[in-house]
C-alpha positions as CSV (number, residue, x, y, z in Angstrom):
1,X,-173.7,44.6,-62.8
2,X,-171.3,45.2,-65.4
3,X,-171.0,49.5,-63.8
4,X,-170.4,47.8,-60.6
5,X,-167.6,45.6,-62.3
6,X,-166.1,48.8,-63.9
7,X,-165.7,50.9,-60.6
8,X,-165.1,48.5,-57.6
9,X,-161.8,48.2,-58.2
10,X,-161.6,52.4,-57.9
11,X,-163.7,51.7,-54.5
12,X,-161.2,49.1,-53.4
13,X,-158.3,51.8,-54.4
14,X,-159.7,54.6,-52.6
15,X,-160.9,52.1,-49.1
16,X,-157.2,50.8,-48.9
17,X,-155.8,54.5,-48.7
18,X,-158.4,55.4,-46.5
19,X,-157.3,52.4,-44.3
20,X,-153.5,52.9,-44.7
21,X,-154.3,56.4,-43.7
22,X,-156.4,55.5,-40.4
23,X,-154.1,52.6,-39.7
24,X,-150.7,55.5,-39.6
25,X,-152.6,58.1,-37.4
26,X,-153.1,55.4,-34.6
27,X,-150.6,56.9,-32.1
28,X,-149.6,53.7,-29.4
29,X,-147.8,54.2,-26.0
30,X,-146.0,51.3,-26.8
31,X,-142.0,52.0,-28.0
32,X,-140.3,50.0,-29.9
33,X,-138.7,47.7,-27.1
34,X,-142.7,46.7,-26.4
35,X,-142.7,44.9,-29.6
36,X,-140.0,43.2,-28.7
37,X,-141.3,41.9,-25.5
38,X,-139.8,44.5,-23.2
39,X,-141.9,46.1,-20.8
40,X,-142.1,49.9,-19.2
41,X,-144.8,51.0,-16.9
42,X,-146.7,53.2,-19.5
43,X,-147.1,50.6,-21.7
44,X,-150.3,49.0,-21.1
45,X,-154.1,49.0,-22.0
46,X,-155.9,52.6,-21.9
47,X,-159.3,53.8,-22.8
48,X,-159.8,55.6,-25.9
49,X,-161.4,59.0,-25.5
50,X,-162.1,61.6,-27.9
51,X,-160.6,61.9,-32.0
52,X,-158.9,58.2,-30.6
53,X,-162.4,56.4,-30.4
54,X,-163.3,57.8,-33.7
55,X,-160.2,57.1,-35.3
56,X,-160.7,53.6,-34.0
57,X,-164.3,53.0,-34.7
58,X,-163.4,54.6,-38.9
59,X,-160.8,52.3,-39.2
60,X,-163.2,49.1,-38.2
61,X,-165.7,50.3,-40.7
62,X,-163.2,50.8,-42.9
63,X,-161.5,47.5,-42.6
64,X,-165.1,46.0,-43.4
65,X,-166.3,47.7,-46.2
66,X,-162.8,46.6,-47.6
67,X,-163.0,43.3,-47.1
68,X,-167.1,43.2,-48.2
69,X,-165.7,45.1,-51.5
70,X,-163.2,42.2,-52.0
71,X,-165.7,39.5,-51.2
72,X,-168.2,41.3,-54.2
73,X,-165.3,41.8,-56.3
74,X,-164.9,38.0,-56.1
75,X,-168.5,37.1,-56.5
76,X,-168.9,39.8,-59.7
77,X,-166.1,37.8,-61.5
């Protein structure tokens, strides 16, 4: 228990870049007058095909093993 103790927070490190990284190569349609409540035509809901599923699906796993590794850094304490 105590090896665990000695690298999770180097897991946590390296699964928050990860996610920062996956979080910034999510392209949106959406400009910058969308997140301010304005509207245009091409901003709306689309399927994700291709590298954009993936993307998507690595930064949900991602995001999980994140917060898993903060819940077991909590219980290790």
């Amino acid at each position: 228990m105590e090896t665990l103790s000695a690298i999770l927070p180097y897991i946590q490190i390296a699964l928050s870049i990860l996610l920062v990284l996956a979080i910034i190569l999510q392209q949106t349609g959406a400009g910058l007058g969308g997140a301010f409540g304005g509207s245009d035509s091409t901003s709306g809901f689309h399927t994700r095909r291709g590298f954009e599923k993936t993307l998507f699906n690595v930064t949900i796993v991602l995001a999980i093993l994140f917060v898993l590794s903060a819940f077991l850094a909590l219980i290790t304490r």
